[in-house]
N, C-alpha and C positions, 0 to 999 in steps of 0.2 A: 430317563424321560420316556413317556409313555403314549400313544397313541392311536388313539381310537376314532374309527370312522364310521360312519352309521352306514347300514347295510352289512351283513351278517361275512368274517371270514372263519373259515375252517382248517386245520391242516388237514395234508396227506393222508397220513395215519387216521385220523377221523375217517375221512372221504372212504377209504379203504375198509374201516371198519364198519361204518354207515351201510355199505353196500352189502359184505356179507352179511350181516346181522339181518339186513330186513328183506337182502331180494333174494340171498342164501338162505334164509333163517337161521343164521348164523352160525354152521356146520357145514352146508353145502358147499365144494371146493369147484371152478370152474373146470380147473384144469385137472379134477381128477377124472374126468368123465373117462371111461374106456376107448383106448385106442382100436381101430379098425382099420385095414389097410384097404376095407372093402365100400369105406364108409365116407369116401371121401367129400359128397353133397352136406352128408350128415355134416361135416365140420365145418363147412364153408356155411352151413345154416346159421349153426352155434356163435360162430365168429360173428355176423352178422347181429343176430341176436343180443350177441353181448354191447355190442357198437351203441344198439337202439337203447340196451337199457341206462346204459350210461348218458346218452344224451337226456334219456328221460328222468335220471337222477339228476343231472345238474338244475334241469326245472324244478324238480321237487325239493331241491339244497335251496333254491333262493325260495321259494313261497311257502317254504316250511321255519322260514327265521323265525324265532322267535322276533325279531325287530320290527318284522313285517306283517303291519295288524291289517290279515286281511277281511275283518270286518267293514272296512274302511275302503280297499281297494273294488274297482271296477273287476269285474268278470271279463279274465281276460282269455281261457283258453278252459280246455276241459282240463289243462294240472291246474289250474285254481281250483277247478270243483273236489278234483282229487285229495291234494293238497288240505281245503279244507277238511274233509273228512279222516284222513290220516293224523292232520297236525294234535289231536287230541292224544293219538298216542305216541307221541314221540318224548315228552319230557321225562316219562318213566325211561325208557328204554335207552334215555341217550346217556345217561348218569356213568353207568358201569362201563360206558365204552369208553368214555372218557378218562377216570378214573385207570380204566388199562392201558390208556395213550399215555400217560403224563401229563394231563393237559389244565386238570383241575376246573376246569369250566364250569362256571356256576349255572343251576339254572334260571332260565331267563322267562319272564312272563313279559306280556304285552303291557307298557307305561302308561299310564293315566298320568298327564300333565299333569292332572286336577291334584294329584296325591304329590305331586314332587316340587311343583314350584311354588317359591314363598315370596313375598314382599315386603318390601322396605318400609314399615312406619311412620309417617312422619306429623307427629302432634304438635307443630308449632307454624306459628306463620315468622314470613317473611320477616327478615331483622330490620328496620329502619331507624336510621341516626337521626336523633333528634336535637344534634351541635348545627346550630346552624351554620356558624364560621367555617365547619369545619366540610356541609354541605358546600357552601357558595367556595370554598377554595380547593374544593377537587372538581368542581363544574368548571371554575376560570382555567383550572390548568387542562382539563379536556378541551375546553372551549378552543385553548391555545395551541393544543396538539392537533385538532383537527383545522384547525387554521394555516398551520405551518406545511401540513400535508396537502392540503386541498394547492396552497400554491406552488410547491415543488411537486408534486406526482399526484395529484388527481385525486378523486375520492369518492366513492357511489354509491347511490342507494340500491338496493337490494333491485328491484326494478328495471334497473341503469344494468348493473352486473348481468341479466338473463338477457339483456337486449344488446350483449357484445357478443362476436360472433367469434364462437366455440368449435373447435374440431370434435370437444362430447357434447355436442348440442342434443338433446333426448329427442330431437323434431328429425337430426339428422341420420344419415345411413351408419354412422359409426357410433357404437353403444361402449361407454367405459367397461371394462372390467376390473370391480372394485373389490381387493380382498380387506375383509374387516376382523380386525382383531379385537376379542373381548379378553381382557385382563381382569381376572380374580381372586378375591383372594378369602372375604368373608362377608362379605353386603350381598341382600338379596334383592339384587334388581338384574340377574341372568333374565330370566322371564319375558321381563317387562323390556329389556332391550330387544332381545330375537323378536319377541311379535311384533315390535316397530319396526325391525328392519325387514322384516317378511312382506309388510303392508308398504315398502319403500315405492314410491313414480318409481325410481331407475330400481330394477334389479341387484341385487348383488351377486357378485362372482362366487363368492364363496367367505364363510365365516370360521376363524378359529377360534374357539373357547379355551383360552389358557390357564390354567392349575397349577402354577408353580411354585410349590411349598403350599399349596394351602392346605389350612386342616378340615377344607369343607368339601374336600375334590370329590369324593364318592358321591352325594348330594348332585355335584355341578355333574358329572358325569351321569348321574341318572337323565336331571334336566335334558341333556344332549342328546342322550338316547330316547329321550321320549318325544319328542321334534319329528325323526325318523325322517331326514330328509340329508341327501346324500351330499349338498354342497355345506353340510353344517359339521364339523371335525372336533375333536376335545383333544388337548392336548396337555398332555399333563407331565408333574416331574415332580420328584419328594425334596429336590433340592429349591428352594426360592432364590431365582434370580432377580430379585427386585426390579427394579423402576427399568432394568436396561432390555432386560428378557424378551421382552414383548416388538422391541425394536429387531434384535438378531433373529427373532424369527419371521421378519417384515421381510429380511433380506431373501427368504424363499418363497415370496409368492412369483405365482407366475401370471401376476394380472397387472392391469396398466397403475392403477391405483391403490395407494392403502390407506383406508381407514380403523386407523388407532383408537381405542375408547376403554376411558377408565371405567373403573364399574361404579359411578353415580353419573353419567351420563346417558339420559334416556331421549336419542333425538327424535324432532318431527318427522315425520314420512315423508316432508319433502327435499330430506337434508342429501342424501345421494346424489339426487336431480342436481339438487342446485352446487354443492359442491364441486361434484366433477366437469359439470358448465364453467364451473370460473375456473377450475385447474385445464379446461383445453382452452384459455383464451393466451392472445399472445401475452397480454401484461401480466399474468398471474400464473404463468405454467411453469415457471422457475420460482417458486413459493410452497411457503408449507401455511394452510390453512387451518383456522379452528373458531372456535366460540367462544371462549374464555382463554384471555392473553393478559399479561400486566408489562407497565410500564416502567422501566426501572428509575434510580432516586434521581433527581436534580442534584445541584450545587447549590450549597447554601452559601447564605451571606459569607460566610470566614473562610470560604472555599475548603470546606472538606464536604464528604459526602455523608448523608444521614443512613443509617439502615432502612432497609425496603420496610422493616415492620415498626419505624418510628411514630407512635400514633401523635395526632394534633398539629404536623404541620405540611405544607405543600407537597415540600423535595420530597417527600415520600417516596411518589411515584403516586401509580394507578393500576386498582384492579377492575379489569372489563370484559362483561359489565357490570354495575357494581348495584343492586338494587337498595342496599344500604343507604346512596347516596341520590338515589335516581337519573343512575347514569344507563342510560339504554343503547347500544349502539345498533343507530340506525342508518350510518356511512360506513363505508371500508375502511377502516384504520389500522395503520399500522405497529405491532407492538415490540417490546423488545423480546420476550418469548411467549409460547402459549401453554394452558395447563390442561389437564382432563380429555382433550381428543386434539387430533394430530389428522390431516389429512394431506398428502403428497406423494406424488411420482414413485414407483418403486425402486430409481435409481436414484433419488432423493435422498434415503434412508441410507445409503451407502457412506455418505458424508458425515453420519454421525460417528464412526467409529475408526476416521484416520487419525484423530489424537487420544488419548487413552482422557477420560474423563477426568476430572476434578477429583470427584470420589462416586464411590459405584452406590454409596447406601443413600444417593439423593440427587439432585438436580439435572439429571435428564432433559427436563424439559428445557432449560437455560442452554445446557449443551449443545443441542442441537440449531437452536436458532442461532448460534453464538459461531459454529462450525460451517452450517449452511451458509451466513454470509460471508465470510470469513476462505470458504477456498471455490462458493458457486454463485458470492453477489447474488445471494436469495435471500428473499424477506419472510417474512410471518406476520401476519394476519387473519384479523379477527373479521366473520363475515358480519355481514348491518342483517335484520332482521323485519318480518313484518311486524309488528309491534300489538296487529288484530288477529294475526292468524300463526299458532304455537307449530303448525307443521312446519315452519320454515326457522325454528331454531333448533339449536343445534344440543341445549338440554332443559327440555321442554318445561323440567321438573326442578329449575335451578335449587332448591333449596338443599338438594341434593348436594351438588357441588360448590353450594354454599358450605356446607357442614365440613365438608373435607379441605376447602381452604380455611377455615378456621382451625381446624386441627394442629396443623402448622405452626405453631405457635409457641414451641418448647425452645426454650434458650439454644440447649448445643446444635437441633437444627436450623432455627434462624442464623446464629454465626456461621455457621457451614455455609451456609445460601449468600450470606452476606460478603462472606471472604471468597464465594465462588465467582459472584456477578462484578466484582472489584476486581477479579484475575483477571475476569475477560474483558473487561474495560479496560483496564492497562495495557492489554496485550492487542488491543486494535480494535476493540468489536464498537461499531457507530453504534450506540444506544439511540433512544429519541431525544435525549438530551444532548449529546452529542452531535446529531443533525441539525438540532436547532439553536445551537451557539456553537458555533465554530468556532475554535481558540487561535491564535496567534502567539506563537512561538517562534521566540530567533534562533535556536538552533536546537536541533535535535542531535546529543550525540549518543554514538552506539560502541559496547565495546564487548567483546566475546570472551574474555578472560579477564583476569585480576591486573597482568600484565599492562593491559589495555586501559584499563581502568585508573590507573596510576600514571600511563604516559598523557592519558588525555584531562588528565584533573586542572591543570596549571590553566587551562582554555577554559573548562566549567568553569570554573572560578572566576576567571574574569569576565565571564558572560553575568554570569550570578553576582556580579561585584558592582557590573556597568548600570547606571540609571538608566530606566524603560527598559531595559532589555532580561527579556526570559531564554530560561536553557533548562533543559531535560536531558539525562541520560535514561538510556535503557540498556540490560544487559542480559545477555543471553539467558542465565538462571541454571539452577539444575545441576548439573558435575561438570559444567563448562565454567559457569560464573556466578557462585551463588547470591544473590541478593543483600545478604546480610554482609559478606564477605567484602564483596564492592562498600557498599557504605562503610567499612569500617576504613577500608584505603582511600576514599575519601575525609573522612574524619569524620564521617556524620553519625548519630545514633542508629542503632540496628532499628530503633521503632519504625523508620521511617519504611523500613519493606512492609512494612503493619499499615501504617496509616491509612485512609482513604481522603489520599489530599496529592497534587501530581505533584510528583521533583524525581523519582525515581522509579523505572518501568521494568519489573522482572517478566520477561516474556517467554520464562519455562520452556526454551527451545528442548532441552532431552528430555521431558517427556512426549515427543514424537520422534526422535533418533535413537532413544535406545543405548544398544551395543553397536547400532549398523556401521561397516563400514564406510558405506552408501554415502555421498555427499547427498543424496536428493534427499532425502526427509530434512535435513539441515535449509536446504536452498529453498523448498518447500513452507516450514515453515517461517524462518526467517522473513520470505519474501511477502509473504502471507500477514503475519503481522505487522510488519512494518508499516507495507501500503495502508492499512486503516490507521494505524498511529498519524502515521502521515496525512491521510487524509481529513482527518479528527483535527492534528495543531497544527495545519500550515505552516510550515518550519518553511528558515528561507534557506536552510543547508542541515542536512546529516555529513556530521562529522563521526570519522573513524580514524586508524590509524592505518599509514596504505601497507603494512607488513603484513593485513590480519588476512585468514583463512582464505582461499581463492573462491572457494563455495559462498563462503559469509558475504565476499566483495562481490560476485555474482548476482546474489540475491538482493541485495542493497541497490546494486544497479538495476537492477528490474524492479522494484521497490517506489525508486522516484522517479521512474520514468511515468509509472501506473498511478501511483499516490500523486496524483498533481495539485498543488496548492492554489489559492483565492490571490490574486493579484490584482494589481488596478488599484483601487480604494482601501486602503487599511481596514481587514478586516477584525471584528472586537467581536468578542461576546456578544453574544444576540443578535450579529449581525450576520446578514449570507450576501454585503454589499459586495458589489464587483465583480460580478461573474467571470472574468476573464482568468484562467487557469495556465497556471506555468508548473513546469518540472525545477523541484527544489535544486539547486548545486548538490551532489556528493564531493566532499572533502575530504580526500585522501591525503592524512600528513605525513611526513616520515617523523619519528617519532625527537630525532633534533632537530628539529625544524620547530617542533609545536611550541618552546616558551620563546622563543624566537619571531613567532605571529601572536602575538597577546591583539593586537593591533585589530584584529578581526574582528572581534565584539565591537570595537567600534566604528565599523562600517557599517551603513545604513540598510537595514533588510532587501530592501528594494535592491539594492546595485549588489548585494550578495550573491542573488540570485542568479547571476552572470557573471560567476567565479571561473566555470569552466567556458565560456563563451569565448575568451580571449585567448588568442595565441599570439605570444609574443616569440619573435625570431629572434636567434643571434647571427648578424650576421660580420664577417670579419673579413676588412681588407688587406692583402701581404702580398707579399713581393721578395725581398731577398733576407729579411733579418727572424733568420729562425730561432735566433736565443730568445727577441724581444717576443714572440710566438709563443714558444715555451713558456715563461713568464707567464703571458696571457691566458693561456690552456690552463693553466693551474690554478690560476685563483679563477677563472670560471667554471672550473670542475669543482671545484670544495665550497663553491656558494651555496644558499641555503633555495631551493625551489619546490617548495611547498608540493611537493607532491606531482606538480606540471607534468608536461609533456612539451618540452621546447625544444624546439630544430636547431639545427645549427648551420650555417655555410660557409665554406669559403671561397673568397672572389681572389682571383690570382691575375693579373695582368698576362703577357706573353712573353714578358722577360724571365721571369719566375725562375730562383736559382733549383738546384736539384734537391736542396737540401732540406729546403720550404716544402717542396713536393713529398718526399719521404714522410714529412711529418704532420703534415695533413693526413697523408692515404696513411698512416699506421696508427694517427690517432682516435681514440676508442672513447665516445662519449654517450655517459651514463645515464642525460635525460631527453634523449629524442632521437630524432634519426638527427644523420648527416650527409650534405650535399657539398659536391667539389664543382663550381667552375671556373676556366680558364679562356684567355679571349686569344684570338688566334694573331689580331694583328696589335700594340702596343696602343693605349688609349689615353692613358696617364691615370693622375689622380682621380683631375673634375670625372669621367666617364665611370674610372675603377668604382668609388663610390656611387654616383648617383646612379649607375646596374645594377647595385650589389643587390638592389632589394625592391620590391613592389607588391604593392597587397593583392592579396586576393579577395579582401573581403572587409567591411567597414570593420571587422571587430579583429583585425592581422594589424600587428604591430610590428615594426622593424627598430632593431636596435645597431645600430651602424660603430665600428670598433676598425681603429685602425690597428694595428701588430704593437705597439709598440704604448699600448695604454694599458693598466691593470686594474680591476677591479676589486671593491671591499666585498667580503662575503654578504652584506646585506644589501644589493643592489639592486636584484630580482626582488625583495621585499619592498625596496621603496617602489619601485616600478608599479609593482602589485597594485599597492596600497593608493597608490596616486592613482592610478587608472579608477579603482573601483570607486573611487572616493568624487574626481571629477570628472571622469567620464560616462560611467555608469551609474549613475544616480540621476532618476528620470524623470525624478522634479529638480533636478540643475540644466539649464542652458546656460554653454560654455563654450560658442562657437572659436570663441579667439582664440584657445588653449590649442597649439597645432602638434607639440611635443611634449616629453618629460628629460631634463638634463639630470645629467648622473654627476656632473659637474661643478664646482662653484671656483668661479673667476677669479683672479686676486689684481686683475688690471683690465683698465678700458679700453680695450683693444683697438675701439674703431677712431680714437683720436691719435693726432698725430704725436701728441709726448707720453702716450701710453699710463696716466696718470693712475695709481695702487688706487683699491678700492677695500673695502673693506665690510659686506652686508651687515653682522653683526652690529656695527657701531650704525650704519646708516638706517638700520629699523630696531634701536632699539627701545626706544620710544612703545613701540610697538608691542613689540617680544624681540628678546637680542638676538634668536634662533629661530625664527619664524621663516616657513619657507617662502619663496615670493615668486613674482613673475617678471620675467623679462621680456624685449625687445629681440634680442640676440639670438640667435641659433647657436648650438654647441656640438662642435666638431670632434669632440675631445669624450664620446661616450653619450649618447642621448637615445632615449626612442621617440620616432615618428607616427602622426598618426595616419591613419590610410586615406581620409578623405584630405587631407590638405597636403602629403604626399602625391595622391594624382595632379592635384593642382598645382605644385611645383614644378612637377615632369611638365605639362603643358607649360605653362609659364618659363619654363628656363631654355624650353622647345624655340618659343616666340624671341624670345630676347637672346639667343645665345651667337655672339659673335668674335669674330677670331681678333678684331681690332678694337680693345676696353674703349675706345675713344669716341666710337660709333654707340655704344651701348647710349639710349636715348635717357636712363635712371641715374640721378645724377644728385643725390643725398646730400646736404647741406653739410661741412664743414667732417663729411664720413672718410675717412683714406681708406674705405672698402670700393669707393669710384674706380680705383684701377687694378682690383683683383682681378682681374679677367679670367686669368687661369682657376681660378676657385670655385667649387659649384656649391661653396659657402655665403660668395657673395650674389649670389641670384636667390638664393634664400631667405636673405638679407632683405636686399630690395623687395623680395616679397611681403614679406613680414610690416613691412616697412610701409606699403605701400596698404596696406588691406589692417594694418591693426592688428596682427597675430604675436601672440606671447609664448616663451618658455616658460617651463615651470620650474625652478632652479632650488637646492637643499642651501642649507645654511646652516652647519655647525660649528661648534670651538675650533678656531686654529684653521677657518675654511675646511675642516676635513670632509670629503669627499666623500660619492661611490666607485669615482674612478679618479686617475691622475693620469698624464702625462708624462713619460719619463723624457722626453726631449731629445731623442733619438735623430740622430742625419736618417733624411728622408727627401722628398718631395721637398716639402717647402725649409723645414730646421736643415740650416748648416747647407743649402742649396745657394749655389754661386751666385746668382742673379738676385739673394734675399740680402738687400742692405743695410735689416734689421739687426740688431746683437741680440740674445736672448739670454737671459738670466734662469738659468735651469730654476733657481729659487721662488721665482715670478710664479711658473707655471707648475711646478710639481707640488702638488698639494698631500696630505696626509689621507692615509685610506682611513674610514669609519670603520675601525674594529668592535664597538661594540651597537647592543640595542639604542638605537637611535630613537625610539618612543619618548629618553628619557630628558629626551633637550626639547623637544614639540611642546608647542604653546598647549597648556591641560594634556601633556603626554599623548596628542593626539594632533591630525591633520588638521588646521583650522577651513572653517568653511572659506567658501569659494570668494565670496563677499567679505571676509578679514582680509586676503590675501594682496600685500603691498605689489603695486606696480611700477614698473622703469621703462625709462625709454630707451633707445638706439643707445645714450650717450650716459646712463645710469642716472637719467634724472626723476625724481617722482614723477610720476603723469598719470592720469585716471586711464582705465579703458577706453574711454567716448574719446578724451586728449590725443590718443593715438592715432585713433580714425580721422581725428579732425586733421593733424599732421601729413599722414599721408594721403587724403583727401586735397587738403592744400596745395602739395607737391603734383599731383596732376600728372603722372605721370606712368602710369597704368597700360593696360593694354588697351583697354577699351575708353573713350573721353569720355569722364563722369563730370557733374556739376561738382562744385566742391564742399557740396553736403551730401555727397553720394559715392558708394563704395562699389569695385565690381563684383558681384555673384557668380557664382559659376555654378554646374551640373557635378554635383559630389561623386556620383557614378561613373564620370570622365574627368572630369576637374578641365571641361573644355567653359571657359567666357560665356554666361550667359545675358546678364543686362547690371543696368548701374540702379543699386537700390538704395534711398537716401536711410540713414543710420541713426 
């Protein structure tokens, strides 16, 4: 590469030989003069002397250039006058010295622009379409784009833009410095660009003329020389760096702005001014600006997408502006790239070149705008124009760069272009069609290797399986996960890494990581694309597998914190209803876990979205029977918990044998922390329990376990599924719903013959497995929710007395009237009293997610219990397998199928409940008997009686 700067340099070796030749006459040696020991003035003269002529050579070096036509120049000193008189004999004399340096330097005469610069031709007019359909359907779809801009981010005329206030305002004390680069390579419009940008309102900083590979450089290098103006550079190289050249050497200016310009772009004079006025304002100074931008395709009817150069219909796209069609742009619009000149920030252009291009022999231009939003949330756009006055566009002579977007047009680089701009749309870049239908997607899953790809297929599929519901995978790409490879471990045809239609997103993570062993380029890009994936389909969860790379899990987490989705109003295509924005759930599954939750695809997007919002506690009460303990540990450690983060506690009384204690403090639990309390003076049961646990927060759940219960490994899945299904779903209100049982009864506890029950046969009318609701609280394995927990703590506060016979709640024909010692039956009476239900399972054989082993305790096998118990009553079967497959439609039926029971397991409506313990009267607060008491959810303290 070569570089040439106008204003004359020389080496050493010249300078030296320059000097002898003409002040020596080139034999004279300074330093042979005779020495004199007598002579010492004499030398101190000579020295002197020598100092002045050298000063005086370096003014006759500069106005002796041949560069320097000083025909032209003012009369600036008497070495001009000299200067001129000499410079006639210098081109003889300088040949031979050069030739003895090494230097080859040719000679150089003074440039006549007139003899060097050529121009560009152009014998045609403007091209104009004469399809009218085809006019009137790229006006509707501009019409539509500027429509859609103007109400999310504003839009201005030409006008509007100079009257915001600019830190390069040209009226202001601070003036852009704009370096401009000309690329070429064999069009004769050098010329005709320099003299416009010489006549510019804003100055420029300085101009590069680039030559790289061309075969016209000599030519372009005269032109430069014949300028003769020192901020004008030629810069040249035998190798052609095509489209990208011109951008690596943006990376060395040292001015605030660069303006890029293909060689058919010949702007107005007032294109400097106004450009760097809209690059110092605040909305546009993180933007790369230009004149000519196009829009990339739509979606068509069959949902695939058209090539950018499919002529005759819409989804095209758009090129702007189009004079073909009579599209002028005279607002700011935003494009998806721009072509032919490039204007932005010198620290702008840095952002093109952190991922390695697409390909080097073309689209440049798509890169960059694809890059700058993509890691600096910068846009691109095209400036509005005066439409009366050409100094204010940006190619004055469009016909120009007309010619050169039609060129474009050979098959292998339209495919190239087409399969570039599909890359980057996959890989997250908002297009404008993208902005303006935002998709809605139920899950986005991600997977970094084949591995991944294979553990989480059994979940795509059932998303892809479930009616309404969409799913996407995306995969890392590259020597991680290649594309083609993924779809084959799906089962799906390799075309589909081909197609331009969404189901599968390669987001060529290593070509930006390389060989590094660096996680940041990983975390970098990852995070980078995701966010605009994400922000493009509003997914209501990215799902992964929680084993994958800690960088990958990283970036994902930063990902959907940033990528926030459209919530509120289900948003569709074409729609941007709902502004209200939430952070999608990440779905970390352990990879046994994942066919294990098939169940998730059918929960409702909305209540997905607070997957991780919930924390549910285990918390467990013990005392002396450390086998039953054991027991317990076990099948709660080998459960299936999706991934969670759940606590654990234990509550110990202050009897607490030694051997309890050992096995709490040494036991080692794999999904949360763990907490130990102990009470100092003995409390019993009712206290042990109703301590063990209290919320912190509407979305803290407690699950209450006494020692001597066990669990089915799906117990945490039903829990899951229930909560998201009716508590988090935010078009359900569900106030009555105050727990979920892990339990299913096989007798009616609260009568006094304890008469077998059997749900199966009593719904099966219904569904013979259908889960239902109850009256009852369950002792025996349940979770609580937080706000009708506080409410209990108040209410058991109010009512609790050491004599059952004083208790004012007094339940019709219930033998729960003289639990006193139970904080079962204040639960009871609550329930009872206000209308609140369990949500209870219901499978073959009653089997369970916990049972009862019937262990001597507190109340089993306690002296003062007159009851007999029949281990077979109460021990139920655990539910060893997926439980989906007994669910009414394999799924949770809604809130509204869901049978209900009273106190005594009799049918009764919701409203029948209210009306019951409304009747009974017997509340904390006197209500009429169509009215129920309320309370403050945030204390669960009585607040007034509401009729129901």
């Amino acid at each position: 590469m070569g570089l040439y700067r106008n204003g004359s340099v020389r080496s050493a070796s010249f300078l030296d030989g320059f000097q002898s030749d003409y002040l020596g006459g080139g034999k004279t040696k300074l330093a042979s003069s005779p020495k004199s020991s007598n002579s010492s003035r004499l030398v101190a003269a000579l020295t002197c002397l020598q100092l002045a002529f050298a000063v005086y050579a370096t003014f006759l070096l500069f106005y002796m250039s041949p560069i320097v036509d000083l025909r032209t120049k003012p009369d600036f000193s008497w070495t001009s006058r000299i200067a001129s008189g000499w410079k006639l004999l210098i081109p003889n004399g300088v040949n031979h010295l050069q030739d003895a340096s090494g230097m080859g330097l040719m000679e150089q005469q003074p440039i006549n622009m007139s003899e060097v610069c050529e121009h560009e031709t152009i014998d045609f007019e403007q091209k104009k379409s004469d399809n009218v359909k085809m006019v009137t359907l790229k006006k509707e779809l501009y019409d539509e784009i500027l429509d859609f801009q103007s109400k999310t981010n504003g839009i201005e005329t030409l006008p509007e833009l100079l009257a915001m206030k600019s830190k390069w305002d040209i009226k202001g004390p601070n003036k852009a410095k704009v370096t401009v680069i000309l690329n070429h390579f064999k069009r004769k419009t050098l010329c005709s660009q320099i003299d416009t940008l010489l006549q510019q309102t804003l100055p420029f900083h300085h101009i590069w003329v680039l030559a790289l590979g061309s075969p016209n450089e000599q030519n372009l290098r005269r032109i430069v020389e014949s300028y003769n103006d020192t901020r004008i550079s030629f810069i040249s190289s035998t190798y052609d760096f095509k489209y990208f050249g011109r951008f690596q050497m943006a990376l060395q200016t040292e001015g605030d702005l660069v303006y890029i310009l293909d060689d058919d772009m010949i702007p107005g004079k007032r294109m400097l001014e106004i450009l760097s006025h809209v690059a110092g304002t605040d909305k546009y100074q993180n933007s790369v600006l230009g004149s000519i931008g196009r829009i990339l395709p739509f979606r068509s009817k069959d949902l695939t997408f058209p090539s950018y150069r499919k002529f005759g219909i819409k989804e095209a796209g758009l090129y702007l502006p189009d004079p073909a069609y009579d599209i002028l742009v005279e607002k700011m619009v935003q494009v998806d790239f721009l072509s032919s000149s490039w204007f932005l920030s010198s620290e702008l252009v840095k952002t093109l070149f952190i991922e390695d291009p697409y390909t080097f022999m073309t689209g440049e231009d798509l890169h960059l705008s694809y890059l700058l939003q993509k890691y600096r949330d910068a846009g691109s756009f095209v400036l509005p124009v005066d439409p009366n006055d050409k100094e204010t566009w940006g190619d004055s002579e469009h016909r120009l760069a007309y010619v050169s977007e039609t060129t474009v047009i050979f098959k292998d680089i339209v495919q190239v272009r087409d399969d570039q701009w599909w890359a980057t749309l996959t890989s997250g870049y908002i297009t404008q069609w993208a902005a303006m239908n935002l998709q809605k997607v139920d899950a986005f899953f991600y997977a970094h290797s084949i591995s991944e790809v294979t553990a989480l297929a059994p979940l795509l599929e059932k998303f892809r399986a479930t009616s309404g519901k969409k799913a996407y995978i995306a995969v890392s790409g590259g020597r991680y996960c290649p594309c083609e490879d993924a779809a084959a471990a799906l089962k799906w045809p390799k075309s589909v890494c081909k197609e331009r239609r969404f189901k599968i997103f390669d987001l060529g993570i290593g070509t930006l990581s390389k060989n590094s062993p660096s996680e940041v380029p990983v975390v970098q890009a990852i995070y980078a694309t995701m966010k605009g994936l994400i922000k493009m389909h509003n997914p209501s969860v990215v799902i992964t597998v929680d084993d994958v790379d800690v960088s990958v899990k990283k970036a994902l987490k930063m990902a959907v914190e940033t990528g926030r989705v459209v919530v509120g109003n289900e948003t569709s295509e074409g729609s941007t209803a709902g502004n209200v924005t939430k952070a999608p759930a990440l779905i970390l599954l352990p990879r046994r876990s994942i066919t294990q939750a098939l169940w998730i695809a059918d929960v409702k997007p909305a209540a997905l979205l607070n997957w991780n919002k919930m924390r549910i506690s285990v918390n467990i009460i013990t005392q002396n029977r450390v086998t039953s303990l054991q027991r317990l540990l076990k099948s709660l450690t080998d459960a299936y918990y999706l991934g969670d983060d759940v606590p654990i506690s234990f509550n110990m009384d202050s009897k607490v044998d030694e051997d309890t204690i050992r096995e709490v403090g040494t036991f080692e639990w794999p999904h949360g922390t763990k907490t130990l309390r102990r009470r100092i003076i003995q409390g019993g049961l009712i206290r042990a329990v109703s301590e063990s646990w209290y919320p912190a927060s509407d979305d803290d759940f407690g699950l209450l376990l006494e020692d001597d219960i066990e669990v089915s490994p799906y117990y945490y899945l039903w829990i899951k599924y229930a909560l998201l299904t009716y508590y988090y779903d935010p078009q359900l209100s569900f106030p009555e719903l105050n727990s979920i049982s892990l339990y299913t009864p096989r007798l009616v506890e609260v009568l006094k013959e304890r008469p077998k029950w059997n749900p199966g046969e009593a719904f099966k009318k219904i569904h013979k497995y259908t889960p239902y609701l109850h009256q009852l609280p369950c002792s025996w394995g349940s979770v609580f929710f937080p706000k009708h927990w506080r409410e209990f703590y108040v209410y058991m506060n109010m009512r609790f007395t050491e004599n059952a016979k004083e208790n004012p709640v007094q339940i019709p024909k219930s033998r729960t009237n003289g639990w006193q010692a139970s904080w079962k039956k204040f639960l009871i009476d609550l329930m009872y009293l206000r209308g609140y239900v369990s949500l209870y399972p219901n499978f073959p054989d009653q089997a369970s997610f916990s049972t009862n082993h019937m262990e001597p305790g507190a109340h089993i096998a306690a002296k003062d219990n007159v009851l007999q118990h029949d281990k077979h009553d109460f021990e139920v079967p655990l539910l060893m397998d997926d439980f989906r497959n007994y669910l009414p439609n394999g799924k949770m039926p809604p809130a509204s199928k869901l049978p209900s029971i009273n106190l005594f397991n009799k049918p009764v409506s919701l409203k029948g409940l209210k009306v019951a313990g409304a009747k009974l009267g017997q509340d904390v607060l006197e209500c009429k008997p169509t009215e129920l008491v309320t309370v403050h959810h945030d204390t669960g303290v009585p607040k007034e009686c509401v009729a129901f």
